[in-house]
MIPA-307158 format. One record per atom (N, C-alpha, C): residue in one letter; y, x, z. Coordinates in steps of 0.2 Angstrom, whole numbers, padded with zeros to 4 digits, always signed. Atoms other than C-alpha are relative to their C-alpha. Layout:
! MIPA-307158
AYXZ/...
! end
This chain:
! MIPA-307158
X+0004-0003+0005/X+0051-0136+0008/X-0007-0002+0001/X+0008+0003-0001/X+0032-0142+0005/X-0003+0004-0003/X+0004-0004+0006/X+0030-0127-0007/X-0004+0007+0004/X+0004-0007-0003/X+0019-0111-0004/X+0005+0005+0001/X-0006-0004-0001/X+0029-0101+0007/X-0005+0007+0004/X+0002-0007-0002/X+0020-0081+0007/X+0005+0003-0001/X-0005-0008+0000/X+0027-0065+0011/X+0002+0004-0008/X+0000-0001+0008/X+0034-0059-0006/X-0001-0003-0005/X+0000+0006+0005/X+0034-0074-0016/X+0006+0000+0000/X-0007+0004+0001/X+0048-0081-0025/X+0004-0007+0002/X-0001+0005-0006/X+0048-0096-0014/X+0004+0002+0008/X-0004+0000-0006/X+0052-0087+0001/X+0005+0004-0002/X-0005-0005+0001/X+0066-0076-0007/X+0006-0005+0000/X-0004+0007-0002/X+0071-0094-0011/X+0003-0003+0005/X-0001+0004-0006/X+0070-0100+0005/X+0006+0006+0007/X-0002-0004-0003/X+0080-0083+0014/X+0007-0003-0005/X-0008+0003+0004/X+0095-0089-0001/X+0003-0005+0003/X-0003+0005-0001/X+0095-0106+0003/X+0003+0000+0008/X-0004+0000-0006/X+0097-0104+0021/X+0008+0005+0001/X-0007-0001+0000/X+0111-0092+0018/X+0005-0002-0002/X-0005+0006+0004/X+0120-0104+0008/X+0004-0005+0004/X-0001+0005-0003/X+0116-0117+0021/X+0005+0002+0007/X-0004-0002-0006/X+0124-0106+0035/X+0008+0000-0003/X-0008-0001+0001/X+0141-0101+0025/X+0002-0006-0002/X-0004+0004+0002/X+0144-0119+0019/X+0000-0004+0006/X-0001+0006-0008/X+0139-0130+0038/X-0001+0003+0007/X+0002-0003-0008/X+0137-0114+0051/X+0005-0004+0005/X-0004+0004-0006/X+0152-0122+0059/X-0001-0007+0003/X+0001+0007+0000/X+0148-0139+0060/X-0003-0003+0006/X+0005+0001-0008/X+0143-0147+0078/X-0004+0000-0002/X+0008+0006-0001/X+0129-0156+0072/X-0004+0004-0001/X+0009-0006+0003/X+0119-0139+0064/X+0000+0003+0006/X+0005-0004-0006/X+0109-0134+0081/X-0005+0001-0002/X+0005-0001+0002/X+0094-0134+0073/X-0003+0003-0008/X+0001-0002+0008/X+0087-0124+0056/X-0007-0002+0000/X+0004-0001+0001/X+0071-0128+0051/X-0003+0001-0010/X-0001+0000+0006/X+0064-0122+0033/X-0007-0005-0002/X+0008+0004+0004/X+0046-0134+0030/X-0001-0006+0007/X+0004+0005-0002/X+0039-0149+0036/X-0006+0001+0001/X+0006-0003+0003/X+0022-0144+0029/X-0002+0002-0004/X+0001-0005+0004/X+0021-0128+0022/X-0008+0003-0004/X+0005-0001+0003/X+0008-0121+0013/X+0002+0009-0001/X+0002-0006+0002/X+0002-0104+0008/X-0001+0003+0008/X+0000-0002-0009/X+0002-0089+0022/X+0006-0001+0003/X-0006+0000-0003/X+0016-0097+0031/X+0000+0002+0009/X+0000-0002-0008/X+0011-0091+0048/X+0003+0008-0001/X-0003-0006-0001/X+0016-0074+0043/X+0006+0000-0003/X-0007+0000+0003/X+0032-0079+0033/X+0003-0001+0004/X-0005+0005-0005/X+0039-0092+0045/X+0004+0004+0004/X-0002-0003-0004/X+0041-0081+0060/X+0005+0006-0001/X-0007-0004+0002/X+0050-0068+0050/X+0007-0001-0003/X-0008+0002+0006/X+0062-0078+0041/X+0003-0003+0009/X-0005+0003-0008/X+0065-0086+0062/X+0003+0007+0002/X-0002-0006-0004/X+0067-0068+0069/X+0007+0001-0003/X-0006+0002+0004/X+0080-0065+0053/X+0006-0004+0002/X-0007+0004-0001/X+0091-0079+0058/X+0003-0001+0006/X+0001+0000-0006/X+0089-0078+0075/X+0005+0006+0001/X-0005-0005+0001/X+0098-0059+0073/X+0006-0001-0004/X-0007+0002+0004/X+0110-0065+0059/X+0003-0006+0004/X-0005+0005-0004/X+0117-0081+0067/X-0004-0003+0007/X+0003+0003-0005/X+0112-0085+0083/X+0001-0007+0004/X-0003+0005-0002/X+0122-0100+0086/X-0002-0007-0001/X+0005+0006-0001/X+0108-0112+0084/X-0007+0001+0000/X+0006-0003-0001/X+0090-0112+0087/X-0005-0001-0009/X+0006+0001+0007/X+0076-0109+0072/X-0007-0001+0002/X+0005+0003-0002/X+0061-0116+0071/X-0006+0002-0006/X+0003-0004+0004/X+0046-0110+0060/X-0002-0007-0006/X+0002+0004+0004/X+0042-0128+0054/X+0001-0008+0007/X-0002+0007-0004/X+0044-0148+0061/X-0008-0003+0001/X+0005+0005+0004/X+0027-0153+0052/X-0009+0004+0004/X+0007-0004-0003/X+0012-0140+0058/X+0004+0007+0005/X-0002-0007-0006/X+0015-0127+0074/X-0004+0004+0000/X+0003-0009+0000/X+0011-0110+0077/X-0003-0001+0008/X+0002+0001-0004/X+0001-0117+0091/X-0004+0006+0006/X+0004-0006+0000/X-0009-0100+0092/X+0005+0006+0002/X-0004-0004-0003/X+0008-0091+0096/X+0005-0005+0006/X-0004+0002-0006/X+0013-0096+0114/X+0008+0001-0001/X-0006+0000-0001/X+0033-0099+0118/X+0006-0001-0003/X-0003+0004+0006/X+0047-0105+0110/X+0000-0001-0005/
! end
């Protein structure tokens, strides 16, 4: 996703669906280890991101999430 992802927008209601999607159709599949939702996001993603990691992180833990590929939460130490 490149789009504006805030807290209570319909972007991120979006992005909570599609990864639910994306877990019941390839949770099982070796190759998913890794979930990322943005490249480089936009809006207030530093307070969405982390929520939507924690989220999946409790729901399926069976692979790691990451808040983004493209810009880090440099400013929040550890993994």
């Amino acid at each position: 996703m490149w789009n504006e992802i805030s807290p209570g927008t319909p972007m991120e209601r979006r992005m909570y669906d599609e990864t639910e999607r994306m877990i019941k159709a390839y949770g099982n599949h070796p190759s998913f280890l890794l979930m990322s939702p943005s490249n480089e996001p936009a809006g207030q993603w530093k307070e969405a991101l982390p929520k939507w990691v924690e989220h999946f992180r409790r729901e399926d833990p069976r692979r790691l999430y990451t808040t983004g590929t493209g810009w880090s939460l440099i400013d929040a130490p550890g993994p």
